[in-house]
Each structure stands twice: as structure tokens, then as C-alpha cells.
N, C-alpha and C positions, 0 to 999 in steps of 0.2 A: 420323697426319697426313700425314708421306710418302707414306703410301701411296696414301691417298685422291687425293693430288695428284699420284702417277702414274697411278691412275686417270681422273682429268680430264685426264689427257695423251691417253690413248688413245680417250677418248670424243671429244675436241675432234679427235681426227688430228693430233697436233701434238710438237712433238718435246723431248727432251730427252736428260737423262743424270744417273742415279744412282750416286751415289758412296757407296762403303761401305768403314768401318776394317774389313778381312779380320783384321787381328790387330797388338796394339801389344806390345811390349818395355820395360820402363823406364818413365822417366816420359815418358809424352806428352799432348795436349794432350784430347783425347776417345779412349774406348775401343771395343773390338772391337764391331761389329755400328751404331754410331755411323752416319747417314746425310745425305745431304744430296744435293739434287736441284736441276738445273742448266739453267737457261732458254737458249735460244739470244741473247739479248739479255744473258746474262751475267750478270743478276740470280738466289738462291738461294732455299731454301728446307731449313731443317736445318742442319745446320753438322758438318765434319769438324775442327773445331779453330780456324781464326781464323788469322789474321796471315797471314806469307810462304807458311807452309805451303796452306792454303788458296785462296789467290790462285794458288797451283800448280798444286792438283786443278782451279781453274775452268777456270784456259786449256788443260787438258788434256781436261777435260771438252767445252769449244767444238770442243777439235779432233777428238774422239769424234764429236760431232753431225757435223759435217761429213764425217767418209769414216768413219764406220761401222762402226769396228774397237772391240771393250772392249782396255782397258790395264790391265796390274795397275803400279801406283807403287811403290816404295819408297824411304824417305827415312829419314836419318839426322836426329838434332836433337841436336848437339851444336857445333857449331863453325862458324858463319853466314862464319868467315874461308877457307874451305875450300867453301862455296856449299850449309852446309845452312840449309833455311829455320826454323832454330831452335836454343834453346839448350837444353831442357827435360833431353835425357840421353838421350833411348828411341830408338826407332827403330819406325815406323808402318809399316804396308802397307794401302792404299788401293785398290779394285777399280773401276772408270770402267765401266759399262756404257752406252752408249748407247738410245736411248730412239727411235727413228725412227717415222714416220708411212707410214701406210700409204700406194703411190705411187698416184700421180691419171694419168688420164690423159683431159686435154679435148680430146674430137671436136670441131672445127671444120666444120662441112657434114657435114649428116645426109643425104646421098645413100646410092646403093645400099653404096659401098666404106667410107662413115662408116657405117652402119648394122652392117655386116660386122666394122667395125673394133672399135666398141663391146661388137654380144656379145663377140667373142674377148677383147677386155682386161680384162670383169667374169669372166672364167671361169677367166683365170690371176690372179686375184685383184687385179688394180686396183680402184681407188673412179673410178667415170667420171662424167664431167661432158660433158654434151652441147650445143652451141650452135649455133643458125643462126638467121641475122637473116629467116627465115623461120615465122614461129608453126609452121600446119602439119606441116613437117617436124620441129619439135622438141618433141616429147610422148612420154607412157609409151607411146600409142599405136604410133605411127610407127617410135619408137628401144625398146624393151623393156628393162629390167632395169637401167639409166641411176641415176644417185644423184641427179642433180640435173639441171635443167636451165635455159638459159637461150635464152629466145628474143626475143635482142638483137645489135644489131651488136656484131661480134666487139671492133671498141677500147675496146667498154663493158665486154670481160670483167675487166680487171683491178679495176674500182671493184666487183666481186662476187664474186671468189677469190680467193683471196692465190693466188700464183705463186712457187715457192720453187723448191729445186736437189732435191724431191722430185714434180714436176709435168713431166712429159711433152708436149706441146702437137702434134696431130697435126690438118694443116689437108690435108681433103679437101672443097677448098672448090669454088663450081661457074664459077670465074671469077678473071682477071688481077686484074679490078677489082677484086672484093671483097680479094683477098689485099693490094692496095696500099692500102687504105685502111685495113686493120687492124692489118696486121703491123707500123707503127711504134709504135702504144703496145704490141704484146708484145713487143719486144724490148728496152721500156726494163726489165722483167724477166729474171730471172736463172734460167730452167728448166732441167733437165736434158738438154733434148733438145726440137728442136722441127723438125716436118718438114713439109717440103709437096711433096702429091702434085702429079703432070704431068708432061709432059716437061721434057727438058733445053733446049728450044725454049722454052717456057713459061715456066721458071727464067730464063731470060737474060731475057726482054722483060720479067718484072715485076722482078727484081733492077735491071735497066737502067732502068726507071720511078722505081724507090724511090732510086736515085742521082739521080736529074736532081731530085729531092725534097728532097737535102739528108741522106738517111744515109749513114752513112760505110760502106768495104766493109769492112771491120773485123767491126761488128754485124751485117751482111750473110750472112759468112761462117760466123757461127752456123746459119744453116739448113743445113736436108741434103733436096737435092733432088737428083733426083726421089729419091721417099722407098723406106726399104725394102731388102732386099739382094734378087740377083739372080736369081729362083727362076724365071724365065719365065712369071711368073703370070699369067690372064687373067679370071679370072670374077673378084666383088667377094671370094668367102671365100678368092682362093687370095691376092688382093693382100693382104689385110687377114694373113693369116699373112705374107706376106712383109714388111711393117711392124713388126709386132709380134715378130719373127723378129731383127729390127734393134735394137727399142726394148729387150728382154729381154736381145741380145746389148752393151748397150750399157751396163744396169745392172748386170750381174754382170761385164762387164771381159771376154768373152768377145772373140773374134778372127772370127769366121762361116767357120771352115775346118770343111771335112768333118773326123767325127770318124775317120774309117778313114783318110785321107790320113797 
């Protein structure tokens, strides 16, 4: 039954964390190989035992899902006056694997550098989602090998993706305009990264619009414009690596220094 419900994890793209007795000592509460499987919402499925001890692995387990490390646990269950979560006798050891979703990354403006952007992020293995409040440009056609698409204005995207801290949001959009009218309902989401191409000319006039609008610079401050690290790029495949050059260096914790430096 676990299993199958890790397998609906990874058909849905969605996350979690499995937890497993590695091996018990004495009396404890469930034995070795014992599982239980751990929703981001906190809710379980299986059980590693019950009580304090449990209520342990979960908040352990949320903090798995969250930064992406597995943790081995060990705990004592003899003496709750001393902060063990039990009195049984044994001693448990509990293994937290996290359970992550494959990352997303939605093209905003399917121009020539969104079109660039999308092959490269399906080829280092993103799930892409392609939007432009233009039909034509947003098809298998047009955008090729795309998971999904949606050809609607961009503040409609959130009532049709969930947006989580595994979603990349990359707006190579064709205009001030468009980016002001969308980018206040993306940022009432919480993505990992969300970037907009243009200058730093560009960047000031619509940041300075979306103030005089009533967002605070605070949420503001989450974009990263102009997007990209600094490669002197100029056609759309050498910008589109210098994006993705960013977005990659941003989910593995990298620094963007030469590796010979």
C-alpha cells in the first residue's frame, strides 16, 4: 500500500517523504522495515509507531520535503523526563528519505529566447509548462516538446498550476505591460525562482509601475532582473543557456565562479 502511494507521488509530480524503522533494539513501538509516508500538508499514511515519537519523524520528515536532505533518526524510549519520546525500553532508528517532484519550469512569452529557453530546460530534465496570452505562439507547434501548455493571460496561470518552492517561473515576456499586469498574482506564490528578462532600464519602469500599484518592495525584490548570469550572450540559444546557467546554479547551491578560478 506504501508503495503504491509512492508511486501516485511520482505520477502526480508531487512530493513527499518516506520513513522507515532501519532497525529497533528492545521493546519498541513498530519493528524493522515498518513504513510510513509523509504528505507536505502533514497528513500520513502507514505508521512508524504513534505518539511523541511519531509526531517526531513527521516534523522531520516536513523538513526533508523542504531542503531536500534524507536524515537517519535515532531515539531512545525510556525516559520522556530526559526528552525521549517514550517509555517502551528499546531504542529505534528511523531513515526520512525525501520524496521530491520533478522541477517545472514555466516559459512565460513564447518568443524566439522563450522558445530557446524551453528546449534547453526539457533536455536538462525539467517538466515545462509554456504560457502566452497569445494562442498562436503557444502550441506543440510553435514551442516543441513543452508538457503542457497554456494559452492564457499569465495572472490566470496560478488557478491552473499549483506554484510551489519546486517551480522556476521564467518570464521572457514581449512587453512592460504584459509583465505588470501579471506579476502581482505570481508573486502572491512562493517559487523558487522567478526571473524577468530585459534590461535593467526595463526592470526599473515596470518595478516603479508595480509600486505606484500598491506592492510592497519587499515582494518586488524576489525577481531577478535582467535574468541570467553574465555570459555576453546574444543570439536566443546563447541567452537561453545563460538563464538556465542561473536557474541550475541556483538549485544546486552553486556560486557561478569559473571552475579553474
Amino acid at each position: 500500500m506504501i508503495y503504491k502511494s509512492v508511486v501516485e507521488l511520482e505520477e502526480k509530480n508531487e512530493a513527499g517523504a518516506l520513513c522507515t524503522v532501519v532497525r529497533s533494539r528492545g521493546s519498541t513501538p513498530r519493528h524493522a522495515s515498518s513504513k510510513m509516508l509523509v504528505y507536505p500538508d502533514g497528513h500520513i499514511r502507514g505508521t512508524v509507531g504513534g505518539g511523541e515519537l511519531e509526531n517526531r519523524v513527521i516534523q522531520e520528515a516536513l523538513k526533508a520535503i523542504q531542503d531536500g536532505a534524507p536524515r537517519m533518526l535515532e531515539y531512545s524510549m525510556a525516559d520522556p523526563q530526559r526528552g525521549d519520546p517514550g517509555v517502551c525500553g528499546g531504542q529505534v532508528e528511523v531513515y526520512v528519505e525525501p520524496i521530491l517532484p520533478k522541477p517545472t519550469l514555466v516559459l512565460i512569452g513564447a518568443g524566439h529566447v522563450g522558445k530557446a529557453v524551453a528546449h534547453l530546460a526539457s533536455w536538462v530534465g525539467f517538466r515545462v509548462v509554456v504560457n502566452d496570452d497569445r494562442p498562436g505562439f503557444c502550441t506543440p507547434e510553435v514551442v516543441p516538446g513543452a508538457d503542457e501548455y497554456y494559452p492564457i493571460p499569465m495572472a490566470q496561470l496560478p488557478e491552473k498550476i499549483e506554484i510551489n518552492p519546486w517551480t522556476y517561473l521564467v518570464l521572457t515576456t514581449r512587453g512592460m505591460n504584459v509583465d505588470v499586469e501579471g506579476l502581482p498574482e505570481l508573486l502572491k506564490s512562493q517559487p523558487a525562482y522567478i526571473g524577468l528578462i530585459g534590461s535593467k532600464r526595463r526592470w526599473h519602469s515596470t518595478r516603479k509601475k508595480l509600486l505606484e500599484l500598491g506592492m510592497d518592495a519587499e515582494t518586488l525584490d524576489r525577481i531577478r532582473s535582467p535574468i541570467g548570469l553574465e555570459l555576453k550572450a546574444e543570439t536566443p540559444e546563447e541567452i537561453a543557456v545563460s538563464i538556465m546557467a542561473e536557474i541550475i546554479m541556483i538549485r544546486n547551491g552553486g556560486d557561478g565562479r569559473s571552475m579553474s578560478s
